[in-house]
Every structure is written in C-alpha cells, then in structure tokens.
C-alpha positions in Angstrom: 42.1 -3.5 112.3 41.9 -3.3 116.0 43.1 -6.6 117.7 41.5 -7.3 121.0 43.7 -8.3 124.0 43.0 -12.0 123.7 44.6 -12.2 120.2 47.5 -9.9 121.1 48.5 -12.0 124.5 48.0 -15.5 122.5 50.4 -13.6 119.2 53.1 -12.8 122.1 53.0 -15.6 123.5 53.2 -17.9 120.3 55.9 -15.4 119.0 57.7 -15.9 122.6 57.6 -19.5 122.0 58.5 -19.8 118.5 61.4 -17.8 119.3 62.8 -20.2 122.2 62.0 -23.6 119.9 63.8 -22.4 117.3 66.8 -21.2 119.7 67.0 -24.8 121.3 66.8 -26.3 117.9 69.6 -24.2 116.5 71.6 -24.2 119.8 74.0 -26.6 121.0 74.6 -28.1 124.3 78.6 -28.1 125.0 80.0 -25.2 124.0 82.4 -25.3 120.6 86.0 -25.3 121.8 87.3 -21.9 121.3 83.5 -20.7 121.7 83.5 -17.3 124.0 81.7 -19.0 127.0 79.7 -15.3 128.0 78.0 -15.3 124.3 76.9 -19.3 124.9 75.8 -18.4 128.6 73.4 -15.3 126.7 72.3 -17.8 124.0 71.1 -20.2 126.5 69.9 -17.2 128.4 68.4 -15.6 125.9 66.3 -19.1 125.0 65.6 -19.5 128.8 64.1 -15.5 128.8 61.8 -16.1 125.6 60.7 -20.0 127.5 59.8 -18.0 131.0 57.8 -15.3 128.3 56.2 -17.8 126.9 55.5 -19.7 129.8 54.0 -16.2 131.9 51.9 -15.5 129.1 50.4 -18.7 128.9 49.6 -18.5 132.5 47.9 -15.2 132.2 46.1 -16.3 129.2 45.0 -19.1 131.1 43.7 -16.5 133.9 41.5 -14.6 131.6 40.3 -17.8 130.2 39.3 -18.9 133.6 37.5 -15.5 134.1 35.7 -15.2 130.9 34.4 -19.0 131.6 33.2 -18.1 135.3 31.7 -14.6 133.1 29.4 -16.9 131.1 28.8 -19.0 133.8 27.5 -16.8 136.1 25.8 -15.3 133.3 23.7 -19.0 132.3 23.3 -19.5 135.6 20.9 -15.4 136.3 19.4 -16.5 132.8 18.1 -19.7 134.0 17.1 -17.8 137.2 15.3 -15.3 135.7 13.6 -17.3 132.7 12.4 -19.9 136.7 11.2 -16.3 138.3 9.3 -15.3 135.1 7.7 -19.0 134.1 7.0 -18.6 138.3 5.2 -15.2 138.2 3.7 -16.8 135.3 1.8 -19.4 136.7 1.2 -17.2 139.9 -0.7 -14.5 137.1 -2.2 -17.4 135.5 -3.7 -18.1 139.0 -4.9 -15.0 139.9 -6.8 -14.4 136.8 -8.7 -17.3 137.4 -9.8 -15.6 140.9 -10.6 -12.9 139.6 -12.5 -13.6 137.2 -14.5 -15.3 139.9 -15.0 -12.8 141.7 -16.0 -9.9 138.9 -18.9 -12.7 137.8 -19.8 -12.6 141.2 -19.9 -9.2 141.5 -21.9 -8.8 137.7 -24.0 -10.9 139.1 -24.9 -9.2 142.1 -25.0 -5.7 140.6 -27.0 -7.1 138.2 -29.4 -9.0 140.7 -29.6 -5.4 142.5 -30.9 -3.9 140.1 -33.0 -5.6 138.4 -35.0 -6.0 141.8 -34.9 -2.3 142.1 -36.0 -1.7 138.6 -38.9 -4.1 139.3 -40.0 -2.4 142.4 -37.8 -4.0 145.5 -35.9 -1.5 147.0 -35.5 -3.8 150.0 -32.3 -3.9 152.6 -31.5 -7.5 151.8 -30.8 -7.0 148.3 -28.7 -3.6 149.1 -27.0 -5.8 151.5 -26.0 -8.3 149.7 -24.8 -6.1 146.8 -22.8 -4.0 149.2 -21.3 -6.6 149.9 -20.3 -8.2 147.0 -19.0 -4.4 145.9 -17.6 -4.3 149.2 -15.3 -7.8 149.0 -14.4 -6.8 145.1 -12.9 -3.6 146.7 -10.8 -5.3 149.3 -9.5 -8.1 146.9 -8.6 -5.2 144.4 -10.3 -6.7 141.7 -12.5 -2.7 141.7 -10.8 0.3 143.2 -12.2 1.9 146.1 -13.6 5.1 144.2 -15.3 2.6 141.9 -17.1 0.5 144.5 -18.2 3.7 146.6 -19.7 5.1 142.9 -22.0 1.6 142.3 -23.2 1.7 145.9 -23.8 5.2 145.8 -26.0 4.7 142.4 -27.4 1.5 144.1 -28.7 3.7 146.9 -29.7 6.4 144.6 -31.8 3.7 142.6 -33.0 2.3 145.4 -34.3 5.7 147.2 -35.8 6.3 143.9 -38.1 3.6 143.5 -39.0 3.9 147.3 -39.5 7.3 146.7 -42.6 6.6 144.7 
C-alpha cells in the first residue's frame, strides 16, 4: 500500500503529538529529590522536541492545505471561465447561422431566378447582374468559397451565352 504524503505528514505529526501528551501526562513538574537533574532536563526536553515536531508539521500541513485549496480554486474558477467562453461562442454560432442562412436563401434564390430567366429565353445583363452579385456578396461573407462563386458565374455566363447564342 503506497501512502501519499498527506497521510504520512498528518501520521508523523499525530505520532509526534501523541508522543509529547503522553510525556506531559506521565512527567512531573519539580524534580523528585534525589532525581539526577540532567535526565529531568532531557525528559522535559525530550517532550518540548516531540511538541516543536508536532507543532512544524502541523504548520506545513497547513501549507499544503492552503495550496491544494488555492489548486481547486483556481481550477473552479478556468472551469467557470471556460464553460462562459463556450455558452459565449455559443450564442455567437447560434447567431451566425441565422445570417447565413439568410444569406444562402438569398443566394438560392437568385441562382435560381437566373436561371430560370435564362432557361426561358432572357439572357439579359440585369439578371446576370443581379446574380453576380448575389454570388459575389455570398463569397465575401464566406458563406461560398471563392472557387465556388467563380464556377456558378462562370456556368451562369455559359448559360447565358448559350441561349443568346441561338
């Protein structure tokens, strides 16, 4: 069983602690008379050492606590930021659909126009024009690419010489 360093510090320092409580309880506070003075100095030295142990672990558990707390704060706080940015570009997606879907009906609509007047016989500038156009603002707004818009005007004008043609 591998015990992580959380566990091990708060084991020390409990251990460290126990260690001083009990030396206080079984300790005494005036030396016996006859009592070598050196071996009470180390017991109450030795109780003071395990208190200070106890004491600096506790302190540096209290420091990792503090840094694991700021860890998942800081770690709410870029989830909240990211789920704003995503409900954000969500809305922003949301909106540009809308406008272009707009503008591809427009642009149906305008192919379609142009070429059902040139399948009926009108081959005329105006309606060129006014699909060119439509091709032409679909391109700029990238709702077509570039390539595509050139390839419907080109088989507009194709059309269109066609029908004039005859």
């Amino acid at each position: 069983m591998k015990f992580t360093a959380k566990f091990r510090r708060r084991l020390f320092g409990s251990l460290c602690l126990g260690a001083a409580g009990v030396l206080l309880v079984a300790g005494e506070t005036n030396p016996p008379s006859g009592a070598n003075p050196v071996a009470f100095v180390g017991y109450w030295l030795a109780c003071f050492v395990f208190a200070m142990f106890a004491i600096g672990t506790a302190l540096l558990d209290l420091r990792a606590v503090r840094r694991e707390a700021r860890e998942v704060q800081r770690n709410l706080l870029e989830d909240a930021l990211q789920e704003i940015e995503a409900e954000k570009q969500r809305r922003q997606a949301e909106k540009a659909k809308a406008r272009n879907r707009t503008v591809k009906s427009g642009l149906k609509s305008a192919l379609k126009k142009a070429r059902t007047n040139i399948a009926g016989g009108e081959a005329g500038k105006e309606v060129l024009s006014a699909s060119f156009s439509a091709i032409d603002k679909a391109a700029k707004k990238g709702i077509i690419k570039n390539n595509t818009a050139d390839r419907y005007k080109s088989r507009l004008s194709a059309a269109a010489k066609r029908v004039s043609a005859k």
